[in-house]
Every structure is written in structure tokens, then in C-alpha cells.
C-alpha positions in Angstrom: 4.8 -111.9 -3.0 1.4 -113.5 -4.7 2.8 -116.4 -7.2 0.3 -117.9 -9.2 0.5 -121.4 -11.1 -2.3 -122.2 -13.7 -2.9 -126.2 -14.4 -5.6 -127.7 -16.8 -4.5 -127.0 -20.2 -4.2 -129.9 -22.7 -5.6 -130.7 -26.1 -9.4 -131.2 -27.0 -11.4 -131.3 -30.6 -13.6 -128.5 -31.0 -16.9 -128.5 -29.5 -15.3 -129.9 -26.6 -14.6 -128.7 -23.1 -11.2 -127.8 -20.2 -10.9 -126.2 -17.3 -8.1 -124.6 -16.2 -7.1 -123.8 -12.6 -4.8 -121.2 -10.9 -3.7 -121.5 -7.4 -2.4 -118.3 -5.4 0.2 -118.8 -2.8 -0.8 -116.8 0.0 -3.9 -115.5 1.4 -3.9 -112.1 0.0 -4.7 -113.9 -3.3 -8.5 -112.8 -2.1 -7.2 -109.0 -2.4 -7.3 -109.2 -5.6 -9.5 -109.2 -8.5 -8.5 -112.1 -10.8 -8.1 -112.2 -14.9 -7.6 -114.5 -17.4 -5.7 -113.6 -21.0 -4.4 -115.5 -23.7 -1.9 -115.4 -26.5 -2.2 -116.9 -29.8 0.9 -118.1 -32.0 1.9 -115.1 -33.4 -0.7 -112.6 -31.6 -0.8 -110.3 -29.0 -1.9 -111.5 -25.3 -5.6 -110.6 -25.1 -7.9 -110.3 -22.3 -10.3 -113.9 -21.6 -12.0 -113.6 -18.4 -11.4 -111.4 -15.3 -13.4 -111.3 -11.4 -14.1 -109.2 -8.9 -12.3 -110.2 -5.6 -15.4 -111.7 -3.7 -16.4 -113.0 -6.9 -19.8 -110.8 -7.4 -18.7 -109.5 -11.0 -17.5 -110.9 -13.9 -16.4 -109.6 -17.0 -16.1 -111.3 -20.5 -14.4 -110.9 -24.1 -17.0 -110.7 -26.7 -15.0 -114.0 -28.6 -15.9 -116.3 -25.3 -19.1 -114.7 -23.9 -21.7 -117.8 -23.2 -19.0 -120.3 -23.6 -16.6 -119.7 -20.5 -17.2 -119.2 -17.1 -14.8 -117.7 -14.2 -15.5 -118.3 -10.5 -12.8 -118.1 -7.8 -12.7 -120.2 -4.5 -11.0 -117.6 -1.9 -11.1 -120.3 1.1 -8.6 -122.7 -1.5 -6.6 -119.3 -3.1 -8.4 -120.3 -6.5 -9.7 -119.6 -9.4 -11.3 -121.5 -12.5 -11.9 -120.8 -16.2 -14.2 -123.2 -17.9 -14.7 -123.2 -21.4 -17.1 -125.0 -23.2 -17.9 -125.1 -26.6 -14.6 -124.6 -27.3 -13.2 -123.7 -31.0 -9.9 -123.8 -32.7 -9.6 -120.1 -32.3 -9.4 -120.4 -28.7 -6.0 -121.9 -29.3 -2.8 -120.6 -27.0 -1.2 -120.3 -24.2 -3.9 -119.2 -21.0 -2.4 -117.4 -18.2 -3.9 -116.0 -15.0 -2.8 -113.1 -13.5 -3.9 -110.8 -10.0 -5.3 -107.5 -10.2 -4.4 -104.7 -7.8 -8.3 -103.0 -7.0 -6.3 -99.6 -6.3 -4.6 -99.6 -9.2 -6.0 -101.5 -11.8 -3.1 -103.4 -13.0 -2.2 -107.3 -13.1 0.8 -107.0 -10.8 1.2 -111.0 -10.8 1.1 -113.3 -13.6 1.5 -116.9 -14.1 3.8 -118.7 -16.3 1.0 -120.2 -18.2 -1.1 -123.4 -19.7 -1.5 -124.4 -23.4 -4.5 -124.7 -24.4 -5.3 -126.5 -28.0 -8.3 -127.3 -30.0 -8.3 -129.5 -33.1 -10.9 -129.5 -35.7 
């Protein structure tokens, strides 16, 4: 079964920049389109970043469009999210999680990263 581990997080001022990482365990990480979601202190997890499996789409949240980028590396099982700009909103906990193309769900999450931004 796909595990994912996401590394990167840490703390940066605002206006500053991370990039986070998430490593697949097996090969039929490239199966699957890729997301990224986050959850606030106090908020529901919501949706950051997500790919298509060879990478040719991307899709965005309105709160992080022009400031992050995802891109995946199927030869290495990765994929990236890096955020720029970053504001103290963007605050939380980032987790990765693989998309079955059938059905559309994220079958495999992550355990997570902290992410935090001071002012």
C-alpha cells in the first residue's frame, strides 16, 4: 500500500518562503494524481494544491494562487509544494495525500508537516 511522508515544514516570517516534500513508497505513486490540503488550528482541512499524475495539470485554491507551486518528480516518487510569499494565514499543519484517477478520492494521506508564519 502507497505511504506517503511529507518533510519541509518549519517556521518562516511572512513574506518569506518553504518547500515542502512528500515522498511515495512504491512506484505506483505515478498512478496517482497528487494533492495538497491544510488544516488550520481550529479549522477544517482545506484543499492547497493538487496534480495530475504526469504532472500536465495543476489545480489551485483561490487563497494560494500565484504564490505556490506543485510539481511532482515520478522518476524519485515525489512531489513538491513551494510557497512563496507566504502569509500568516497560511499557518497549519500541510499534508499530502494520493488520488485514485478512477475514483476521485485521496485513498493515501500523510501524517503531515507544520507549517508556521510569523508576522
Amino acid at each position: 500500500q502507497l505511504q506517503l511522508v511529507e518533510s519541509g515544514g518549519g517556521s518562516v516570517q511572512a513574506g518569506g518562503s518553504l518547500s515542502l516534500s512528500c515522498a511515495g513508497s512504491e512506484d505506483s505513486f505515478s498512478a496517482y494524481g497528487m494533492g495538497w490540503f491544510r488544516q488550520a488550528p481550529g479549522k477544517e482541512r482545506e484543499f492547497v494544491a493538487r496534480i495530475t499524475t504526469r504532472g500536465g495539470n495543476r489545480y489551485y485554491a483561490d487563497s494560494v494562487k500565484g504564490r505556490f507551486i506543485i510539481f511532482r518528480d515520478n522518476a524519485k516518487n515525489l512531489v513538491y509544494l513551494q510557497m512563496n510569499s507566504l502569509k500568516v494565514e497560511d499557518t497549519g499543519i500541510y499534508y499530502c495525500a494520493a488520488r485514485d484517477v478512477g475514483t476521485g478520492l485521496y485513498d493515501h494521506w500523510g501524517q503531515g508537516t507544520q507549517v508556521t508564519v510569523s508576522s
